[in-house]
C-alpha positions in Angstrom: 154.9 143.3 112.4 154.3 139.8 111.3 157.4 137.5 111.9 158.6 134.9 109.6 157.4 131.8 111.6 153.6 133.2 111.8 153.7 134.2 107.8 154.8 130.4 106.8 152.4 129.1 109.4 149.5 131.3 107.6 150.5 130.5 104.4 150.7 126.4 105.5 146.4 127.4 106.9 146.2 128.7 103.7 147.3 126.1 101.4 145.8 123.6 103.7 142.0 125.1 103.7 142.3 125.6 99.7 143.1 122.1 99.6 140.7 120.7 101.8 137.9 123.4 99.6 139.5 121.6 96.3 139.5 118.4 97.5 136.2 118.5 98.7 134.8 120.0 95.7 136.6 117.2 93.7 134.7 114.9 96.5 131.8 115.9 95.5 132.1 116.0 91.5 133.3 112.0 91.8 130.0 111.1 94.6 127.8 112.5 91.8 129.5 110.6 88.7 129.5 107.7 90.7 125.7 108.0 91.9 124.9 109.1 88.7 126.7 105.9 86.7 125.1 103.4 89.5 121.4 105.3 88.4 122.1 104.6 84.8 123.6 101.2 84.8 120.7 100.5 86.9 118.1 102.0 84.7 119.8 100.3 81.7 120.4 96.7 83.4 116.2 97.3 84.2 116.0 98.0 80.5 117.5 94.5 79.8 115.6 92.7 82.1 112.2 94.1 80.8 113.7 92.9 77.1 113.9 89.8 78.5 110.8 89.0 80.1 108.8 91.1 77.2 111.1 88.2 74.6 110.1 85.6 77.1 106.3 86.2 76.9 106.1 86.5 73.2 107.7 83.1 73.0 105.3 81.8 75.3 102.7 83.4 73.4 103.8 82.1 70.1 104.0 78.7 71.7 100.0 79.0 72.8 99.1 80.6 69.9 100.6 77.8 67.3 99.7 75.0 69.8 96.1 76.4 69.8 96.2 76.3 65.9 97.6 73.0 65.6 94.7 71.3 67.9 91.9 73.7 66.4 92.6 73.5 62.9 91.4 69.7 62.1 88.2 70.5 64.5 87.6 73.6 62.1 88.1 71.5 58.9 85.8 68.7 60.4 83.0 71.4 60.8 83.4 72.7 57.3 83.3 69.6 55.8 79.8 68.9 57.9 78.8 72.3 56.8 79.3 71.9 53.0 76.5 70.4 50.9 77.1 67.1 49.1 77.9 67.1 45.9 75.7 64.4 43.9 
């Protein structure tokens, strides 16, 4: 027969492993939230910087691209105006 002492010490084991099984499990559950949050803010914050350096290069782009016009456009106009015939 099973006295009083060894039944409360089982059902302290008891209690004690369920705990440790719960707690661990609960351990577990909050390591993948938290990986899984640090992989999305990540992901997103790479998202940003891409936006950014994409924005940056269009600007730059833009910049070329107008400054190209500006400095091309009276050479053009000088050659059409060589190129068209004289009116008498």
């Amino acid at each position: 027969m099973v006295g009083q002492f060894e039944s409360g010490k089982d059902t302290v084991q008891e209690l004690t492993e369920s705990a440790a099984t719960h707690i661990g499990a609960i351990a577990t559950i909050i390591t993948g939230a938290v990986r899984d949050i640090a992989r999305e803010t990540g992901s997103w914050l790479t998202d940003v910087i891409e936006m950014r350096e994409a924005s940056q290069r269009a600007r730059e782009d833009s910049v070329r691209e107008h400054g190209a016009r500006e400095h091309s456009a009276p050479e053009h106009s000088a050659r059409e105006d060589e190129q068209r015939p004289q009116a008498d």
